[in-house]
C-alpha angles and dihedrals in degrees: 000000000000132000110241128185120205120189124185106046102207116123101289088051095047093049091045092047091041088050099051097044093055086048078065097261135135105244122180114202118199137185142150088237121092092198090051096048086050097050090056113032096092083063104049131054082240144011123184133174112235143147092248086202086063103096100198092041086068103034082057085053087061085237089161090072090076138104110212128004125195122201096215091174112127117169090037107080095167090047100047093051093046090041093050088046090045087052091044095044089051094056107256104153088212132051123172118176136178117238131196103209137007089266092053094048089049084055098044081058101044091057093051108279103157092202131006121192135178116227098192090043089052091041090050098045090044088050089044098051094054092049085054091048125016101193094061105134092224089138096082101090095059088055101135103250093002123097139158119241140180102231139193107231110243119237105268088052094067120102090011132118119239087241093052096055088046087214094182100044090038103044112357096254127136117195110219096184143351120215099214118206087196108067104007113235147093114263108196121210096358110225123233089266097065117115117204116242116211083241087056129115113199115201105212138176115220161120112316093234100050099055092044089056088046089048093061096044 
């Protein structure tokens, strides 16, 4: 189980609050809304009412204990910079945050944002590319009990060949790709012969549960 904070509690916040607590994590959902804070406390472990561009508001909430916060504020382009260097300045490893527009997005990172996405640009290219082609199976990832996942090889799996672990017949994961550090690169659809580097991140397509237990190894 992992500790979450979500701040900016519009729609895209409250899905991504409720989610993660029903995958069994905390989750602490902030906003400067009452009415927001209300609509979602019965899906999160806790849900407070701050000015998320308040530093010592959120230093007071314990917010540093987390291990992941994600500035979910969208309209607000003042708050969500200040609210994203308030959460790096306070220690947090990983910071997502939503950005409007590519300058937005520049800034976000420049002030420490870890990772920026754009919910309406991702929405808008997904929906573009089915209606270029139809037959696009972008319908993996929502496979109930099923995710992809970018994945630290465990230990055992260094210095051995993909056909020596076996992962498919093993565990029921199939590795799709492996980002190499070194040397830096991509490498799509690893043969049999690969052999995992410690550096190594292995995307991978499987059960749920299997990840989530090769994930805390």
């Amino acid at each position: 189980m992992k500790q979450f904070a979500v701040i900016g509690i519009g729609n895209f916040g409250y899905y991504l609050g409720r989610h993660l607590y029903e995958k069994g994590h905390e989750v602490l959902a902030l906003d400067i809304s009452k009415a927001q804070v209300q609509k979602i406390k019965e899906v999160v472990s806790q849900a407070v009412i701050v000015d998320a561009t308040d530093r010592e508001a959120l230093e007071a909430l314990g917010i540093s204990q987390v291990d992941a916060a994600v500035v979910c504020i969208g309209t607000r382009m003042q708050a969500s910079i200040l609210a994203t260097l308030h959460l790096k300045d306070l220690g947090i490893k990983k910071v997502l945050a939503k950005a409007t527009s590519e300058e937005h997005g520049r800034i976000l990172r420049k002030v420490g944002a870890n990772e920026t996405f754009f919910p309406e640009k991702d929405l808008a290219i997904g929906v573009a590319s089915r209606l270029d082609n139809p037959n696009m199976l972008d319908y993996l990832p929502f496979i109930e009990g099923y995710s992809i996942v970018e994945l630290a090889p465990p230990k055992d799996f260094v210095g051995k060949k993909l056909r020596e672990l076996d992962l498919i017949n093993r565990f029921s994961l199939q590795v799709l790709a492996v980002k190499e550090i070194l040397p830096k690169g991509l490498v799509l659809i690893p043969k049999a012969d690969f052999v995992i580097k410690d550096s190594d991140a292995l995307i991978v397509l499987g059960p749920d549960e299997t990840l989530k237990e090769l994930q805390e190894r």
